[in-house]
N, CA, C and O atoms as a GROMACS GRO file, in nm:
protein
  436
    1UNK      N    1  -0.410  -3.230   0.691
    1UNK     CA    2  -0.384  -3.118   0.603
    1UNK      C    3  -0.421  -3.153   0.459
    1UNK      O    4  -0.411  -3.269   0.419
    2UNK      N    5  -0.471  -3.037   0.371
    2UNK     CA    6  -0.493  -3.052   0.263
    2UNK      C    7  -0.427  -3.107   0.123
    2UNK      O    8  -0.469  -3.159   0.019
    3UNK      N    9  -0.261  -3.057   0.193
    3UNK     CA   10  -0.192  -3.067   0.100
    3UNK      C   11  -0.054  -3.184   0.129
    3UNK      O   12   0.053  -3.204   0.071
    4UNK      N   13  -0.106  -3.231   0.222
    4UNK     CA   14  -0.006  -3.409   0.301
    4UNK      C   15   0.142  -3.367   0.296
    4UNK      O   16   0.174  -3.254   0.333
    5UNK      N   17   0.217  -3.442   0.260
    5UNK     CA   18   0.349  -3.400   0.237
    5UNK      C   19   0.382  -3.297   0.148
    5UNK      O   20   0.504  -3.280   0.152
    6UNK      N   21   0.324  -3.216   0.065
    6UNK     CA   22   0.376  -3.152  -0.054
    6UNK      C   23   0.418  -3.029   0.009
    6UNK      O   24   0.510  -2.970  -0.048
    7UNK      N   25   0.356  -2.961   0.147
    7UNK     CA   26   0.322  -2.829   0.196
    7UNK      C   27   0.408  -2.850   0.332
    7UNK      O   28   0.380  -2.913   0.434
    8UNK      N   29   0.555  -2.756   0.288
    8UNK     CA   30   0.648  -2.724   0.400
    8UNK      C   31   0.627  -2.618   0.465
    8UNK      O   32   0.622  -2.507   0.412
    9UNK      N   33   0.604  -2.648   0.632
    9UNK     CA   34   0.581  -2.564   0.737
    9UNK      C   35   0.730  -2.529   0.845
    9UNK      O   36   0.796  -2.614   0.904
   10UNK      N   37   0.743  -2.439   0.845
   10UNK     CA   38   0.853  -2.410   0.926
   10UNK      C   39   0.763  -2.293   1.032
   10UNK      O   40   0.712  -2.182   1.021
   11UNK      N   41   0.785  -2.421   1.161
   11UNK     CA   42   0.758  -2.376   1.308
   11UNK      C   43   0.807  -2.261   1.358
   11UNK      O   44   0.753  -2.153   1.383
   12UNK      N   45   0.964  -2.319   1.371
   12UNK     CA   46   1.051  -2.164   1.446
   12UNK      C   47   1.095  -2.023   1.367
   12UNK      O   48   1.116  -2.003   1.248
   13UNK      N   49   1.099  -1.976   1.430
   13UNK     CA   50   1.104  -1.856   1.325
   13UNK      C   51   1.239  -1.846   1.251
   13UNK      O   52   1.334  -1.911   1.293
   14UNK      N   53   1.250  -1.768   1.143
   14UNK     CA   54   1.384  -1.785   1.033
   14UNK      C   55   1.410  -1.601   1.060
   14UNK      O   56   1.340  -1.505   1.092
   15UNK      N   57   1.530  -1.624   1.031
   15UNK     CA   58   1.632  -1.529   1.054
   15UNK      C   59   1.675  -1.443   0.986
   15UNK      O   60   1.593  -1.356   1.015
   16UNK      N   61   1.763  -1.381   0.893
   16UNK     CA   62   1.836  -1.315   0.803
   16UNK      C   63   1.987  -1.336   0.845
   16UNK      O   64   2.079  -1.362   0.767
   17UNK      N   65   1.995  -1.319   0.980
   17UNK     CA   66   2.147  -1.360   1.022
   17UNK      C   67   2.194  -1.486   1.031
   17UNK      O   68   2.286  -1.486   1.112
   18UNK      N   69   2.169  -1.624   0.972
   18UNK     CA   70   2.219  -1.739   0.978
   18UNK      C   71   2.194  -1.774   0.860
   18UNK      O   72   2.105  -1.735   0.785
   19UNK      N   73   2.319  -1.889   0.835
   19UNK     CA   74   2.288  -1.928   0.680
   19UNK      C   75   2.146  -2.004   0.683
   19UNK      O   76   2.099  -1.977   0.572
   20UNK      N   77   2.029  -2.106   0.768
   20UNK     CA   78   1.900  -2.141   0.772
   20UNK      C   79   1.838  -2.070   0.712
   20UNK      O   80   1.777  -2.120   0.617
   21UNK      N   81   1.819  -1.886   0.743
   21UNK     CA   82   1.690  -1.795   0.719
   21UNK      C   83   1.783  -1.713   0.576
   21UNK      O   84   1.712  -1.642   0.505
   22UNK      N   85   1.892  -1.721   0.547
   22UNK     CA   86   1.917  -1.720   0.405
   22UNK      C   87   1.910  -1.783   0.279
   22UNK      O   88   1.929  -1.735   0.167
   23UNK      N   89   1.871  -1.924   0.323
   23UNK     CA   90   1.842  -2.039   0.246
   23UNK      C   91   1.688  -2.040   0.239
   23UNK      O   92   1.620  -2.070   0.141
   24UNK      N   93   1.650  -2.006   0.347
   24UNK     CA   94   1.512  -2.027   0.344
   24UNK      C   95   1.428  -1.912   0.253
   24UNK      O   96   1.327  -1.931   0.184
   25UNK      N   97   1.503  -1.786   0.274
   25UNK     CA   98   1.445  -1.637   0.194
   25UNK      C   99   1.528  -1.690   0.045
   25UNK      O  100   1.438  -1.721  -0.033
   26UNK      N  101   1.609  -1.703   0.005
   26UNK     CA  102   1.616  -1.766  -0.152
   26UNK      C  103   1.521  -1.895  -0.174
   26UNK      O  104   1.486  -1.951  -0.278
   27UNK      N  105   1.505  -1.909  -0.100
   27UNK     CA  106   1.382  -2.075  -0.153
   27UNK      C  107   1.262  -2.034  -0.222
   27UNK      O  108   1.215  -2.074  -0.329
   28UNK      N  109   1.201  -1.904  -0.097
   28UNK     CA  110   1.076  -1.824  -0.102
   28UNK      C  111   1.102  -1.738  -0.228
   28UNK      O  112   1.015  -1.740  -0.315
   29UNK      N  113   1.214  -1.663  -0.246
   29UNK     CA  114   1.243  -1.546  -0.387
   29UNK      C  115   1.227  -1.677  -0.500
   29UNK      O  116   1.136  -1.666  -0.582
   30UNK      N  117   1.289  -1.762  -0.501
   30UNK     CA  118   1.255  -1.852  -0.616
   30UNK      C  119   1.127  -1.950  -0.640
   30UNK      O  120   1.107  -2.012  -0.744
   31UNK      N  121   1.045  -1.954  -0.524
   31UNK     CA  122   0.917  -1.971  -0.560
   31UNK      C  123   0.815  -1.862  -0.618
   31UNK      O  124   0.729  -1.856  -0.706
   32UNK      N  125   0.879  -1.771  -0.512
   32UNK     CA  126   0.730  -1.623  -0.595
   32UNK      C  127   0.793  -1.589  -0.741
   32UNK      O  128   0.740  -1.503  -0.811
   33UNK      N  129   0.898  -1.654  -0.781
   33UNK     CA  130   0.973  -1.616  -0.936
   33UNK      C  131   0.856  -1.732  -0.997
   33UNK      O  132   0.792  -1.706  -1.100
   34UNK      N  133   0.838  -1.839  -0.936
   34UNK     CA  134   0.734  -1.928  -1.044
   34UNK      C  135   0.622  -1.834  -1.081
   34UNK      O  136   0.591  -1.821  -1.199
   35UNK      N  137   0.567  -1.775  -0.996
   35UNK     CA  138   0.415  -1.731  -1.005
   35UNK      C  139   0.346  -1.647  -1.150
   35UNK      O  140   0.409  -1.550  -1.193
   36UNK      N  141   0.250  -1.678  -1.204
   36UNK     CA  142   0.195  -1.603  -1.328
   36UNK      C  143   0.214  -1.477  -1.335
   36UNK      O  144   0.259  -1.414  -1.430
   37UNK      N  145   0.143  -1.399  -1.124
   37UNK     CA  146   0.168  -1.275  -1.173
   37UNK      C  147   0.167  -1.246  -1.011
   37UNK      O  148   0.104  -1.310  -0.928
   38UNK      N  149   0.241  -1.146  -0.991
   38UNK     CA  150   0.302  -1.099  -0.841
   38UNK      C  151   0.297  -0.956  -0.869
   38UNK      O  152   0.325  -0.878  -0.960
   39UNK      N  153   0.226  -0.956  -0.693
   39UNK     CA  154   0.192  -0.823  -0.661
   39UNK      C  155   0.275  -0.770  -0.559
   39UNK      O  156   0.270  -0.832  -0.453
   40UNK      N  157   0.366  -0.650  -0.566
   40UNK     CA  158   0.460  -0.625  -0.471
   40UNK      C  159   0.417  -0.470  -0.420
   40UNK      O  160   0.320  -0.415  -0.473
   41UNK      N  161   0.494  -0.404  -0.315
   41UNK     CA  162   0.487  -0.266  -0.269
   41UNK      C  163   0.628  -0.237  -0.324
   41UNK      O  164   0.716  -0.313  -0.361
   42UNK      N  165   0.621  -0.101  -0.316
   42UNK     CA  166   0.672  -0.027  -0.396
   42UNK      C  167   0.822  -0.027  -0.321
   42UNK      O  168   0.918  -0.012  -0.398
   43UNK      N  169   0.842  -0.037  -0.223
   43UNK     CA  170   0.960  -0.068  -0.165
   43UNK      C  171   1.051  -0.227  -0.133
   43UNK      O  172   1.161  -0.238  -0.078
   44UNK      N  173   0.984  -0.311  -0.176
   44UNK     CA  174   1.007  -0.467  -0.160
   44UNK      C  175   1.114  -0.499  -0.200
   44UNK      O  176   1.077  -0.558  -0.301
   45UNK      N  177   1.236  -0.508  -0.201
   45UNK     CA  178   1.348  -0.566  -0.278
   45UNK      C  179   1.349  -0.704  -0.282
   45UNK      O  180   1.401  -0.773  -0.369
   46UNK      N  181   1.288  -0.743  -0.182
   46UNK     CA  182   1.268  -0.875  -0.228
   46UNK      C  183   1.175  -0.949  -0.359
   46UNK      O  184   1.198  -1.056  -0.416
   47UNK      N  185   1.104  -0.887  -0.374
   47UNK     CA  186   0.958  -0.936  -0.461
   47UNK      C  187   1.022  -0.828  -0.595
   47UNK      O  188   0.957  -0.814  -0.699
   48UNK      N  189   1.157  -0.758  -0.572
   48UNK     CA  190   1.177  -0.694  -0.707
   48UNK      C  191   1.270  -0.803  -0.739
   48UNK      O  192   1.291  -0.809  -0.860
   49UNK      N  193   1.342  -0.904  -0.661
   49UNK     CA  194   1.453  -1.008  -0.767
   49UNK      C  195   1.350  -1.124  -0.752
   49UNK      O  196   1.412  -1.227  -0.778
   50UNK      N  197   1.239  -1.149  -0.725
   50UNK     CA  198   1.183  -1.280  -0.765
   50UNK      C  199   1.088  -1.239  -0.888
   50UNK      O  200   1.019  -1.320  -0.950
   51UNK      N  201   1.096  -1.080  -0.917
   51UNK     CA  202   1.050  -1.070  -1.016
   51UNK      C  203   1.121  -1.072  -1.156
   51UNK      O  204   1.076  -1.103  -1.267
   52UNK      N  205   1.218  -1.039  -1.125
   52UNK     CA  206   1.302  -0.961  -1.192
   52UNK      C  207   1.357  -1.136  -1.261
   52UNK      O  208   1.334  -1.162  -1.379
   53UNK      N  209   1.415  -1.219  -1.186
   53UNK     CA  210   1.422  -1.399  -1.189
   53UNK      C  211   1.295  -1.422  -1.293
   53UNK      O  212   1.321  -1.468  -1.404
   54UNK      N  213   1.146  -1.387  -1.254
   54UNK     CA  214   1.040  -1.462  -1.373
   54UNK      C  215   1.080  -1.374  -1.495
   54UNK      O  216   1.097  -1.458  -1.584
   55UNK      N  217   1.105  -1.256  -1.548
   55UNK     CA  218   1.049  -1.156  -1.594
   55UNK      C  219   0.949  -1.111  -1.597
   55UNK      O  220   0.914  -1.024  -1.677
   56UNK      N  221   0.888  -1.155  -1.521
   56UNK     CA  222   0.713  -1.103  -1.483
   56UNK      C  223   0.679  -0.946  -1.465
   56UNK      O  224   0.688  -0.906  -1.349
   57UNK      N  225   0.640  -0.850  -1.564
   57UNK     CA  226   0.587  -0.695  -1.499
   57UNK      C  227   0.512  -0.730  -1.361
   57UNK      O  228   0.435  -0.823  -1.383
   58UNK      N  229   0.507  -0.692  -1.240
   58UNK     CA  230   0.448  -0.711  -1.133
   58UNK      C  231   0.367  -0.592  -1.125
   58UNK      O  232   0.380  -0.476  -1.164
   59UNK      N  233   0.265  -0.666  -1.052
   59UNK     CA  234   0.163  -0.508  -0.991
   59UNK      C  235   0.204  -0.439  -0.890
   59UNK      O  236   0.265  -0.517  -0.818
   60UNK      N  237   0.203  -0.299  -0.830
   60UNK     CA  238   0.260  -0.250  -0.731
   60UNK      C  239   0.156  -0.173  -0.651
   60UNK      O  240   0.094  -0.081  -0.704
   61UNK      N  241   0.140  -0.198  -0.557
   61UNK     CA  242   0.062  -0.146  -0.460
   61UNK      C  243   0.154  -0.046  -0.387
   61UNK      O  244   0.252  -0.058  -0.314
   62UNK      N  245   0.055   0.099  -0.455
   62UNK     CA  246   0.149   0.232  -0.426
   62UNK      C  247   0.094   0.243  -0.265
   62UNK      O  248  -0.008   0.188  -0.224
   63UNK      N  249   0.186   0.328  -0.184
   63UNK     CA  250   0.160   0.411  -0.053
   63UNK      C  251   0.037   0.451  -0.045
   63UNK      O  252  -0.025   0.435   0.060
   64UNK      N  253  -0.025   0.515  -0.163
   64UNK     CA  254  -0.174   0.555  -0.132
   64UNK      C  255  -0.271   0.432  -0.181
   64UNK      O  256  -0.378   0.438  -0.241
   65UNK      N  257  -0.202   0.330  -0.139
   65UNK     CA  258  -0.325   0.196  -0.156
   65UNK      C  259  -0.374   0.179  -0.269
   65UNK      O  260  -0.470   0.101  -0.267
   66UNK      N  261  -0.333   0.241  -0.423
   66UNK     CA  262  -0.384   0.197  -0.549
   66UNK      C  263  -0.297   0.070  -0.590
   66UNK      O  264  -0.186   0.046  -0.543
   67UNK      N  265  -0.364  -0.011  -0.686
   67UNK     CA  266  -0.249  -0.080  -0.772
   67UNK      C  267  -0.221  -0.043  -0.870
   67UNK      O  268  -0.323   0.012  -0.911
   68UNK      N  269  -0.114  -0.030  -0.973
   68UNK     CA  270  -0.073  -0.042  -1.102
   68UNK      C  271   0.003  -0.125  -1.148
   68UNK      O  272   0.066  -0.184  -1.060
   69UNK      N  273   0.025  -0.158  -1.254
   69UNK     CA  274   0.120  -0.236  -1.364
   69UNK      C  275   0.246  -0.141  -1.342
   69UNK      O  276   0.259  -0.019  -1.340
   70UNK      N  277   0.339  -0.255  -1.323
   70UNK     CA  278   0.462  -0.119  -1.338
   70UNK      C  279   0.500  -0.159  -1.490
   70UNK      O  280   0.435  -0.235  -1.562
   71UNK      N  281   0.627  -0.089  -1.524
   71UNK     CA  282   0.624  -0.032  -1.664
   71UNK      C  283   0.753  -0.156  -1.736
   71UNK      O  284   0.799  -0.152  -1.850
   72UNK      N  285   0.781  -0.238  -1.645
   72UNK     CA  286   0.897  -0.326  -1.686
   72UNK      C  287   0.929  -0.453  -1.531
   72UNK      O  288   0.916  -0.444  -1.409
   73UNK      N  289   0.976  -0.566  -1.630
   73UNK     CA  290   0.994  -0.675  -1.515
   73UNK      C  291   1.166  -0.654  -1.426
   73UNK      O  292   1.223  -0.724  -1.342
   74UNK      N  293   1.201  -0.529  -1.491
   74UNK     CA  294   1.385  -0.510  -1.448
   74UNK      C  295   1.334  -0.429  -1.298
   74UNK      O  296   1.251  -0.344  -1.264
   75UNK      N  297   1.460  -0.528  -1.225
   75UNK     CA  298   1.428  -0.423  -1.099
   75UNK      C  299   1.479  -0.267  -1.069
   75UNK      O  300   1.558  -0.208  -1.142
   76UNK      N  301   1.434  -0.224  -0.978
   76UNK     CA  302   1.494  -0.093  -0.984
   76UNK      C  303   1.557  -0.067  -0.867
   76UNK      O  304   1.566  -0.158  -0.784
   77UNK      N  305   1.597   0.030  -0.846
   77UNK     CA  306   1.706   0.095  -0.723
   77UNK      C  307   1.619   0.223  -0.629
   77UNK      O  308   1.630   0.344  -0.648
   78UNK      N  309   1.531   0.155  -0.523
   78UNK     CA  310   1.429   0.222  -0.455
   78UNK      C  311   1.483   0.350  -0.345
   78UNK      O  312   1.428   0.456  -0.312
   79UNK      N  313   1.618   0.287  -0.305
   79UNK     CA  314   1.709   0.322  -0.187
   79UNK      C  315   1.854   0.408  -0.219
   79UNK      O  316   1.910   0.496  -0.153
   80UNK      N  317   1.892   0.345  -0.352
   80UNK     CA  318   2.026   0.415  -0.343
   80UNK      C  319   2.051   0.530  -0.390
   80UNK      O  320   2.164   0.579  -0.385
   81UNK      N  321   1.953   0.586  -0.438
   81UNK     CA  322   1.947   0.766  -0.465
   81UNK      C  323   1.955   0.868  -0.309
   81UNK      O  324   2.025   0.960  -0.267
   82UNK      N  325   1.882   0.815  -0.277
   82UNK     CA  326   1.891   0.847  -0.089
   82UNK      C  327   2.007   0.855  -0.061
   82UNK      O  328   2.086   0.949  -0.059
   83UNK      N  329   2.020   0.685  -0.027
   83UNK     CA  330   2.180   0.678   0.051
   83UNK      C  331   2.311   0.745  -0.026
   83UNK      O  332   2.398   0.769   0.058
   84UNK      N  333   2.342   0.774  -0.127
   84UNK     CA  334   2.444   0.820  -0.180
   84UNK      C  335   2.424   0.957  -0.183
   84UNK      O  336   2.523   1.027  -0.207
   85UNK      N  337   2.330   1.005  -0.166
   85UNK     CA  338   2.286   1.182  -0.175
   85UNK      C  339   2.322   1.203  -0.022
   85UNK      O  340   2.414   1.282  -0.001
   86UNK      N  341   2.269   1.149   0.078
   86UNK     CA  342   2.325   1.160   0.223
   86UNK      C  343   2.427   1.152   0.238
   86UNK      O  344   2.460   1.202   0.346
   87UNK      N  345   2.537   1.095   0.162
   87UNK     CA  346   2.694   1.065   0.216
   87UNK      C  347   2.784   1.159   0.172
   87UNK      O  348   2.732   1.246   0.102
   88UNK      N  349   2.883   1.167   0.188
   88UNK     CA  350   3.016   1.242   0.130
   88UNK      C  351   3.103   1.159   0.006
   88UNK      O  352   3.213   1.172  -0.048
   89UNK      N  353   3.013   1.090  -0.003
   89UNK     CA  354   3.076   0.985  -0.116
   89UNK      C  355   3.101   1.046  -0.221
   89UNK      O  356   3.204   1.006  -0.276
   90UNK      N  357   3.034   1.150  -0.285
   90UNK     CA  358   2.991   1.169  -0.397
   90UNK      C  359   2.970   1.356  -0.397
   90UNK      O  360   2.907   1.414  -0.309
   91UNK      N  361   3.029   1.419  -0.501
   91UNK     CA  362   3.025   1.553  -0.476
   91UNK      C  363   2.941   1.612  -0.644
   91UNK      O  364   2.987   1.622  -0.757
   92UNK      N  365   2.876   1.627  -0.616
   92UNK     CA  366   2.788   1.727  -0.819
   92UNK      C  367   2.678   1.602  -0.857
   92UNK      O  368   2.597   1.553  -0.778
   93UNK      N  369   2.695   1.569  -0.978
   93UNK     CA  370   2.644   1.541  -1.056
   93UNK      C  371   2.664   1.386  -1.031
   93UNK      O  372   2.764   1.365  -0.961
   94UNK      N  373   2.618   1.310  -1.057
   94UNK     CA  374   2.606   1.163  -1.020
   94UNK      C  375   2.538   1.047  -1.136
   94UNK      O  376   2.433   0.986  -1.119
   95UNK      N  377   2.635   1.039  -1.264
   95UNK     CA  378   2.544   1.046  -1.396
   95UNK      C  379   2.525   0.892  -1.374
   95UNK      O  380   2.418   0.860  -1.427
   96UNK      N  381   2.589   0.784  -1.314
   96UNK     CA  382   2.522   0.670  -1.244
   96UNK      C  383   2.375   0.598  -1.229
   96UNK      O  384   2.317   0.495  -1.264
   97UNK      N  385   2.351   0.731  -1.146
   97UNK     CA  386   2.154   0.690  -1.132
   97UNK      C  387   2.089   0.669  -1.224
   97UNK      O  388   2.006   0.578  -1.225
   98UNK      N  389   2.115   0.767  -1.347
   98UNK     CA  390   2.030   0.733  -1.450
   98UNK      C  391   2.113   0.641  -1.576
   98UNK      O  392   2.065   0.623  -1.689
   99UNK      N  393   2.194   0.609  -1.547
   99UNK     CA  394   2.254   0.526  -1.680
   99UNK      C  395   2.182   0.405  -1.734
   99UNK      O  396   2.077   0.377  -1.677
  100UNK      N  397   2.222   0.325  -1.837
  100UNK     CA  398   2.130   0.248  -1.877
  100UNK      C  399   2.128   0.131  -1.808
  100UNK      O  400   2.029   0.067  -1.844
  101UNK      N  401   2.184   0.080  -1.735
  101UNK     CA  402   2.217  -0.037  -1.644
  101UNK      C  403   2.166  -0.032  -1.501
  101UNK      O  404   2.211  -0.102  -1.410
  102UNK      N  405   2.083   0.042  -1.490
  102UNK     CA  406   2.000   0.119  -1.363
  102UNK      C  407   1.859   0.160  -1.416
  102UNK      O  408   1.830   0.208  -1.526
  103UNK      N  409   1.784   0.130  -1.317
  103UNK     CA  410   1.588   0.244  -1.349
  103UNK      C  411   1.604   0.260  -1.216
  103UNK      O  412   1.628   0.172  -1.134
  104UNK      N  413   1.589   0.376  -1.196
  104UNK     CA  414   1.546   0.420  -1.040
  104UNK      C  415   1.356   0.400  -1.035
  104UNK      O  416   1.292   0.406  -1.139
  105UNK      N  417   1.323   0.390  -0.968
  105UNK     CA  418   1.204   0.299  -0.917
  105UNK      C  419   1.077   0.458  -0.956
  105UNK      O  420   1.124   0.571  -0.965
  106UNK      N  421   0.961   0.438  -0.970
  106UNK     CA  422   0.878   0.557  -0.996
  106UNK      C  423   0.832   0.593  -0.846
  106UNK      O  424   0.855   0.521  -0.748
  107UNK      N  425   0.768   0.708  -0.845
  107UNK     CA  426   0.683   0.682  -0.739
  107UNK      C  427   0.563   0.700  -0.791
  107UNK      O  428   0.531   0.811  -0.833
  108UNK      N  429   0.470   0.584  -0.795
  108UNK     CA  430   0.314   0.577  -0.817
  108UNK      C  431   0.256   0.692  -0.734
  108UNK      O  432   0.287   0.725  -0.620
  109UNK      N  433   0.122   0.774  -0.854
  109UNK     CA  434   0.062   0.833  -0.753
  109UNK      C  435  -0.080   0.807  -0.782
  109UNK      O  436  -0.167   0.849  -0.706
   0.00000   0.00000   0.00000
């Protein structure tokens, strides 16, 4: 191999349900946090906290296959406008979503 000892290969597959494939997915979020510049999809939550860790603006590869610059390295909330609009959790107005401690995510077109 090219890269001798420096380049860790993991054979069996990793998980989400054991602490192994949770250790192993924070290893990976804190390596793609090194990177100059990271390109994510528009739904990734993962590649939004290894971004969000560099402060890096990342590129986003929208649904219709363009890229752009998104507009800030803070992550955003892709999912929870959905899920809380579907539930009974919550009845009117929901001034939450947009407060300043939140960006709900764009949709690139």
């Amino acid at each position: 191999r090219v890269f001798g000892g420096q380049l860790v290969v993991r054979e069996a597959p990793i998980t989400r349900w054991n602490v192994e494939g949770q250790r192993a997915a924070l290893i990976d979020i804190l390596l793609l946090s090194f990177c100059d510049d990271i390109i994510t999809t528009q739904m990734s939550t993962f590649s939004y906290v290894a971004h969000a860790l560099s402060s890096t603006v990342p590129y986003v590869v929208t649904m219709q296959g363009t890229c752009v610059r998104d507009v800030s390295s803070q992550p955003c909330l892709h999912a929870w406008r959905h899920i809380v609009l579907a539930s009974d959790c919550f009845l009117g107005e929901l001034p939450f979503l947009s407060s300043p401690e939140t960006r709900n995510c764009g949709y690139y077109t």
